[in-house]
N, C-alpha and C positions, 0 to 999 in steps of 0.2 A: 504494500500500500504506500504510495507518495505522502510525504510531508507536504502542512499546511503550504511550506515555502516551494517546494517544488510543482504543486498545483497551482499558485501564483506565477510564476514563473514561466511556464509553459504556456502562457494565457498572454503573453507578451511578445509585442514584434520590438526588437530592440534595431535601432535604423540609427543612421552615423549622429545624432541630434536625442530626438525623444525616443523613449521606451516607450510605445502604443500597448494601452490596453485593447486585446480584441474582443472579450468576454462580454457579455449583455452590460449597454449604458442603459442609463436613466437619468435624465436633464444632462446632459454631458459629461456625464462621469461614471468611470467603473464600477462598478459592486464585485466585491467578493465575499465569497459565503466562507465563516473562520468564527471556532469555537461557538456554534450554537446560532450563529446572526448574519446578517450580511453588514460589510461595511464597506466603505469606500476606497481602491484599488490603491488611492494613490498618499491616504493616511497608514494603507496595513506598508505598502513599500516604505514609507517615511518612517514607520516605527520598526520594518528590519534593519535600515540600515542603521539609526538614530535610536533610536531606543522609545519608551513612551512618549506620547505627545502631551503634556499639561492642560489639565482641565481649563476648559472654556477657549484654548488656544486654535486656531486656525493651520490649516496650510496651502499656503498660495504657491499657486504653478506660476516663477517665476517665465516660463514660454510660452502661456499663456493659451496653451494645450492641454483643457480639461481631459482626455484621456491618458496623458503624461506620467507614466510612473520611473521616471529618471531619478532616484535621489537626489542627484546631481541639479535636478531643475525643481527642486522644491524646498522650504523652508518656511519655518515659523510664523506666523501673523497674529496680530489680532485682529477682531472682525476690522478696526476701522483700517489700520495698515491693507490686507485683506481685498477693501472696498477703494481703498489710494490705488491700487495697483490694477484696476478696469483696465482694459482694453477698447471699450465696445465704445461709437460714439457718442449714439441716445439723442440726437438731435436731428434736427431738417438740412445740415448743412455737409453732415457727414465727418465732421470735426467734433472733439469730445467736447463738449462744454462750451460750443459757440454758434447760433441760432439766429436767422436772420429775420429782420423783423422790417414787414409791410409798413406796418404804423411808423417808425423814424427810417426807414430806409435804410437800416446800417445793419453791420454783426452787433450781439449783445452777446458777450464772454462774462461768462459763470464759472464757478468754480462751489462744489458744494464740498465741503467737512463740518464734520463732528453735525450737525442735521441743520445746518445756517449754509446761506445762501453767501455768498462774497461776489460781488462785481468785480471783473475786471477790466468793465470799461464797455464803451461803444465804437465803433471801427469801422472805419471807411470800405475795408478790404478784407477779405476771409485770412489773409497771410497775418496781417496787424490783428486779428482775432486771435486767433491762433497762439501768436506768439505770446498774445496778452496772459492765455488762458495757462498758457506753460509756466508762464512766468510766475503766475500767482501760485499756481500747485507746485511749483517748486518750493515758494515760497511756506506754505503750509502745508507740503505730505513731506512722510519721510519711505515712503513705498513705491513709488512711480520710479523707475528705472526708466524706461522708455524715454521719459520729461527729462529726466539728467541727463542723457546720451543725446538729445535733441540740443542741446545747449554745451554740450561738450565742446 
């Protein structure tokens, strides 16, 4: 009979970047069934290689590939770190946090932490948007990798 680890494991495309879970997702993430439950493919990888994960603690797919069970591409968060660290735009302009608005004609650059809202301005141009919205979330997350390397 195969070890818990080894039926994880076999469940895995490992490709020169991410480890893919190939095994049944649910909202974009793996489940694995281990000691009695199903959990999440990419917490049981985090805690073979890492050891336990701390209560109430998150773990964010630094590649931003929810079937990713790379150790190497995962680490600690808390939800709001976690929630710094989106990818996704969530807007009409296709830009994270910058929406254009019929009523004054311009980008409006948003930035939300901690559940408040921050402006970072109104903008002539999607590019001045943009850089507006990097600038502020540099300025208040400490999660966004992507915003650092943009301004590197």
């Amino acid at each position: 009979m195969k070890t818990a680890a080894e039926r994880f494991w076999s469940k895995v495309n490992k490709t020169n970047t991410c480890w893919n879970w190939t095994a049944r997702n649910t909202r974009g993430y793996g489940k694995f069934w281990f000691a009695g439950r199903e959990v999440q493919a990419h917490r049981y990888s985090y805690e073979l290689a890492n050891g336990p994960i701390p209560e109430g603690m998150f773990i964010d797919h630094k590649c931003h590939n929810g079937i990713c069970v790379n150790p190497n591409h995962l680490r600690l968060a808390t939800n709001k770190q976690n929630m710094e660290h989106l990818a996704s735009a969530r807007s009409n302009t296709g830009v994270r946090g910058v929406t254009w608005s019929e009523w004054t004609g311009k980008y409006i650059a948003t930035v939300g932490h901690n559940g408040k809202q921050h402006s970072a301005g109104s903008h002539n141009t999607l590019e001045a948007a943009e850089a507006a919205v990097i600038a502020k979330r540099n300025e208040l997350y400490t999660h966004n990798d992507a915003d650092r390397r943009a301004v590197a």
